[in-house]
C-alpha positions in Angstrom: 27.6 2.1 -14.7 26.9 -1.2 -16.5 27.0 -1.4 -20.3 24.7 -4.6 -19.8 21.8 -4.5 -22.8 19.6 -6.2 -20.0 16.6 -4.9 -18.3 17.8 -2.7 -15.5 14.4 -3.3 -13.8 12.2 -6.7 -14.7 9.4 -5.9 -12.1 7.7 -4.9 -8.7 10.0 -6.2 -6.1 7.0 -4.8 -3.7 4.1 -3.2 -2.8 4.6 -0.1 -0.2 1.4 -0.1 2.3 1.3 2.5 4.9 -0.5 1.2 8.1 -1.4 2.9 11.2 -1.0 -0.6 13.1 0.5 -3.8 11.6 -1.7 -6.0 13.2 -5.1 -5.6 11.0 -2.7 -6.2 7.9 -1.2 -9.1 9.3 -4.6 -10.7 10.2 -5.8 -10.4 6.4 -2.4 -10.9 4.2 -1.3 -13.6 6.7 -4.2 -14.7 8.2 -6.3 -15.3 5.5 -3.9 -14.8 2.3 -1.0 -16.8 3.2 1.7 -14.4 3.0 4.5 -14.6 5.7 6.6 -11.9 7.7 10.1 -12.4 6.0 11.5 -10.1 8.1 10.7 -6.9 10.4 12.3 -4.1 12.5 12.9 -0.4 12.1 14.4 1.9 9.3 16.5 4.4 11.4 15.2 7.6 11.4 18.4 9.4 9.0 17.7 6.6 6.0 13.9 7.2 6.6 14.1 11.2 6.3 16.1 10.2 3.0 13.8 7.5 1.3 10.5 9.4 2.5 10.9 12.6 4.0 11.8 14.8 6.9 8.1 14.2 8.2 8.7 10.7 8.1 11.7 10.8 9.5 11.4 12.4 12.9 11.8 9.0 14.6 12.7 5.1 13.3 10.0 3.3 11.5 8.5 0.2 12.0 8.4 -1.7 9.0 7.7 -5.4 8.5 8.4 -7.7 4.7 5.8 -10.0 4.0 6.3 -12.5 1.1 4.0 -15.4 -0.4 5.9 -19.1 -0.3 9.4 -17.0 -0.2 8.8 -15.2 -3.2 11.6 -13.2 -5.0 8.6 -10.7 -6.3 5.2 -9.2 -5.8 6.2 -8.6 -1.9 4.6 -6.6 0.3 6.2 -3.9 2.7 4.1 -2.5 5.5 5.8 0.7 6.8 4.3 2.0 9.9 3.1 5.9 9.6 2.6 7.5 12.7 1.2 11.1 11.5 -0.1 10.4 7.8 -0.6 13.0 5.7 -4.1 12.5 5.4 -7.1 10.3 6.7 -7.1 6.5 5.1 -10.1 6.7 2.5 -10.2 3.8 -0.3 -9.7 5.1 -3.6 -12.3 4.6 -6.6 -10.8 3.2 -10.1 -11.5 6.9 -11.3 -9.1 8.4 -9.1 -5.8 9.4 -10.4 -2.7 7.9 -8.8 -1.9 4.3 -7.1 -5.3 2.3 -6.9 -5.6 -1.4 -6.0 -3.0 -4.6 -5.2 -3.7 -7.4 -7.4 -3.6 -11.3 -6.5 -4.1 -13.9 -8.1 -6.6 -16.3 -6.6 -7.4 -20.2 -7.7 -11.3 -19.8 -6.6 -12.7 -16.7 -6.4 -16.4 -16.8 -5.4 -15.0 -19.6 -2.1 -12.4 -16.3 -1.7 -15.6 -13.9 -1.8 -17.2 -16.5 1.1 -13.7 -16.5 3.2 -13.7 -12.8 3.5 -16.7 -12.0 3.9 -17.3 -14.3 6.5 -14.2 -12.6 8.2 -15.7 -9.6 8.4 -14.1 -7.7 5.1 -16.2 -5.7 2.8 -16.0 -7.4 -0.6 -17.6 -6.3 -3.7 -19.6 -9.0 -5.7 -17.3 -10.9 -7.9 -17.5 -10.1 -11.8 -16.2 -11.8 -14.9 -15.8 -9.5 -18.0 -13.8 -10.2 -21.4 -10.6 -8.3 -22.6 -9.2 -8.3 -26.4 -5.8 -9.5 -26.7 -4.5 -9.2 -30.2 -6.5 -11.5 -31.7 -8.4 -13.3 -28.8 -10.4 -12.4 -26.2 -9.6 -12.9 -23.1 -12.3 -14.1 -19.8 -11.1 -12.6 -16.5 -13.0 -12.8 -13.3 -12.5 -10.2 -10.1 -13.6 -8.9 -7.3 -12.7 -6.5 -4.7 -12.1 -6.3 -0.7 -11.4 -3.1 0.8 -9.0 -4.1 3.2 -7.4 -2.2 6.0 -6.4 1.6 6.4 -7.8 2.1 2.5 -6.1 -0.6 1.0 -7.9 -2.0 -2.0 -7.2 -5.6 -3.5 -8.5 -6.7 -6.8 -8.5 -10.6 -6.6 -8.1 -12.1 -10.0 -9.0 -15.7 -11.3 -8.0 -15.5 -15.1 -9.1 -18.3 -17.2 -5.5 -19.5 -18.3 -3.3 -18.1 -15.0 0.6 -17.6 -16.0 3.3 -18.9 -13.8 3.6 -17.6 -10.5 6.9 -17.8 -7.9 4.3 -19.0 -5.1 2.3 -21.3 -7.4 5.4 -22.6 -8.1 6.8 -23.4 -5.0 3.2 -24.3 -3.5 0.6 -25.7 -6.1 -2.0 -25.8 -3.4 -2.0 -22.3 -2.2 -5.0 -20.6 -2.9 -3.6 -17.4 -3.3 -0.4 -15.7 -5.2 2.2 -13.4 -4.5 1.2 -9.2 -5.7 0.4 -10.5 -9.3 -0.1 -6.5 -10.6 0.5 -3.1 -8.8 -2.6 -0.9 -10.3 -1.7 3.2 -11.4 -4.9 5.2 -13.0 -1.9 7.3 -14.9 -3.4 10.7 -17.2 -0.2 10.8 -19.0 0.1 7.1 -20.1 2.8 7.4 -22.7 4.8 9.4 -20.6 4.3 6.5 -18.0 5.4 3.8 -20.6 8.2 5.5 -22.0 9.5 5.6 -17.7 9.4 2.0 -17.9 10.8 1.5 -21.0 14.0 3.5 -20.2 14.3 0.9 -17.4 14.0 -2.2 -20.0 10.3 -2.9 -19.2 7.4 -3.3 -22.0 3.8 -3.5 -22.4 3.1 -7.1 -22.5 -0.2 -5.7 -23.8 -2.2 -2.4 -24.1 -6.1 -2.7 -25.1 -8.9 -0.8 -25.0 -11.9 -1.7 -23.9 -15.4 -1.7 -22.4 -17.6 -4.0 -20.6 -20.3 -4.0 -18.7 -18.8 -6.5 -16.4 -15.7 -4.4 -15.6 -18.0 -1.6 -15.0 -19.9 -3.6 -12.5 -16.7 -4.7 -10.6 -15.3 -1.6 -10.8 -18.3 1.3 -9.9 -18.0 2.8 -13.3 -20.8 4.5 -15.3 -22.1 2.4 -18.2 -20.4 3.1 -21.1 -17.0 3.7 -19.5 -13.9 2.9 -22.2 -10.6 2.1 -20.5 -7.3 1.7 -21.5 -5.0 -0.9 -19.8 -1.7 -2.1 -20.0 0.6 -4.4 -18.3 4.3 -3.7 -18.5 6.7 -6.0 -17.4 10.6 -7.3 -18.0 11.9 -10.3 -19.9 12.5 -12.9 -17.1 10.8 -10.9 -14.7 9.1 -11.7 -11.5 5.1 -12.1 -10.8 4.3 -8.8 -9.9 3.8 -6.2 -12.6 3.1 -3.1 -13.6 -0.9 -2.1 -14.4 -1.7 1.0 -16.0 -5.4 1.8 -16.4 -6.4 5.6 -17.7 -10.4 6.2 -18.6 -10.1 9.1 -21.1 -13.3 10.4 -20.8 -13.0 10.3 -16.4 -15.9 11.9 -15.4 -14.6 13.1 -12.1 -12.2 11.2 -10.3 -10.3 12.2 -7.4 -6.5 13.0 -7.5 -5.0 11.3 -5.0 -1.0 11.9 -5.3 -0.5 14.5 -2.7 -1.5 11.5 -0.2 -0.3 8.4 -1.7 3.4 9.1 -0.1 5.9 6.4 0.6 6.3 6.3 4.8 3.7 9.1 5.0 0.4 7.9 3.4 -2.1 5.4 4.2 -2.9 2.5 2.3 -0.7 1.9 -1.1 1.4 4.6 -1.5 4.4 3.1 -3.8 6.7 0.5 -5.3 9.7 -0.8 -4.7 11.7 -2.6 -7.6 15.5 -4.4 -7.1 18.3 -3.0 -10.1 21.1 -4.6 -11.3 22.8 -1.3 -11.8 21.1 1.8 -9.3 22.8 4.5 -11.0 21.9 3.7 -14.3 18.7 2.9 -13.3 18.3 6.1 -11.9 20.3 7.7 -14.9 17.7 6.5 -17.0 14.6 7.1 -15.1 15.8 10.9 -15.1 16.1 10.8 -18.6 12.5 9.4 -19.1 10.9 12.5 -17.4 11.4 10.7 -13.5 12.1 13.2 -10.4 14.6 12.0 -8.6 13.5 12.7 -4.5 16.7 10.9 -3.1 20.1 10.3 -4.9 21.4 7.1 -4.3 22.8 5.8 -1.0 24.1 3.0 1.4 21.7 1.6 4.0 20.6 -1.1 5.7 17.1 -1.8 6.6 14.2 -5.0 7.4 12.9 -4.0 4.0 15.9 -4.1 1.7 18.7 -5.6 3.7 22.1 -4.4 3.2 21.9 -2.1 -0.5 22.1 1.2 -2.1 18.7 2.7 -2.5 17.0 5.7 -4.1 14.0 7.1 -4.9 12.6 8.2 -8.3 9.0 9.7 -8.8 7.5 8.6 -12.1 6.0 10.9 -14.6 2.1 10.0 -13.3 3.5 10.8 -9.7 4.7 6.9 -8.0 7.3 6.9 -5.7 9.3 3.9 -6.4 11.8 3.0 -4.6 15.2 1.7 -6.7 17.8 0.0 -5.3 20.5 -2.9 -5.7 21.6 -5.2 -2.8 24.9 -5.4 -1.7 26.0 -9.4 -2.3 
């Protein structure tokens, strides 16, 4: 193992999304989002029983990459699931486990117009204020429930960071996976996971707003705590970790949310300069390891070593280093 000081994980390489068929994703991330299949074909049916399961693995898997202007980060991975674990049902910001995909979007009431007029349920869009430090911050959102209970949160922030896709294409509307979004009960145990992998809260707040309650269905008076963990010289795509203290109810949705077995968003995936220290280090900050670290090669992750770790708040992610 490396003795490198650096981050052994700097972000979300990708977004796992279980799909019943490809084609409804393809029509709204493609169609209408501007993402691209980067590459596609099957996981054989031995590396899939590792990464996911022996349910998952009873036959190859379809999987396709999608990526936004070539992006490095903030991917997307559609795994086909042929017998999910459970029915696809959108999740509600109250329920514990892996909620929405966030992007980034330059106009958000024309994005609210696009898809609606393409037939997807959106929710009105909403602008709120968050405290940072000393300032206070103006986001707008909205979501669309997209396809087999896959929510996205699109996002215009008043001052936008730097984005791969932005980047390489300053007139795309739309960005890479700007955030993956975890409603985590044990939130320092969920920070101190990412920590032992060299990630940090950029910022943790918290906060109220009528506006946030509005885009997000929550009782008036809801207080939130969010933070968003990243690596220095990271990609796009970053962790979000919301927790509402006082959750009046929410459903637990982690038994379901299962990489290659679940509908919807079901995990991450993150790229390591060093897989066995990463997954040294995720053990040692409270992570189950479900699959010890091996070689395969697959339309997801090319030729690598991959594992799989189980956070402290339940996430599958998916660890693993390429082979160059």
């Amino acid at each position: 193992m490396s003795t490198d000081p650096a981050p052994l994980v700097t972000g979300i390489t990708a977004a796992l999304i279980g799909v019943t068929e490809f084609r409804p994703h393809l029509d709204l991330l493609c169609g209408e989002l501007g993402f691209e299949v980067a590459a596609e074909g099957v996981v054989k049916a031995a590396d899939a029983a590792r990464l996911w399961g022996a349910e998952a693995g009873r036959r190859d898997v379809e999987a396709m990459m999608l990526t936004a202007a070539g992006a490095s980060t903030g991917r997307i991975h559609l795994v086909k699931v042929d017998d999910p674990v459970a029915p696809a049902e959108h999740p509600h910001t109250l329920d514990i486990g892996l909620a929405a995909i966030d992007i980034y979007t330059k106009d958000l009431h024309a994005t609210h117009a696009q898809l609606t007029e393409a037939g997807y349920p959106c929710g009105t869009p909403s602008t709120f204020e968050v405290p940072v430090g000393d300032i206070t911050v103006s986001v707008t959102e909205g979501f669309c429930f997209g396809p087999d209970g896959t929510d996205l949160v699109f996002v215009q922030p008043a001052s936008a960071r730097a984005t791969a896709a932005w980047d390489a294409d300053p007139e795309r509307p739309y960005t890479e996976v700007s955030s993956v979004v975890c409603h985590a009960p044990d939130f320092e145990a969920e920070l101190g996971f990412w920590a032992a992998l060299g990630m940090a809260a950029g910022y943790d707040v918290h906060f109220g707003s009528p506006g946030f309650e509005k885009m997000a269905d929550l009782p008036s008076g809801t207080r939130a705590r969010m933070a968003f963990v990243a690596g220095a010289g990271g990609g796009t795509a970053r962790v979000e970790l919301l927790q509402v203290p006082d959750n009046p109810g929410g459903v637990d949705r982690r038994a379901v949310q299962r990489p290659g077995r679940g509908l919807g968003h079901t995990g991450w995936s993150a790229v390591t300069r060093d897989l066995d220290a990463a997954v040294a280090a995720a053990e040692s900050a409270g992570g189950r390891v479900q699959c010890r670290p091996f070689a395969a090669t697959t339309p997801l992750h090319g030729d690598a070593r991959l594992a799989v770790v189980d956070s402290p708040n339940g996430v599958g992610v998916e660890l693993w280093q390429p082979n160059r």
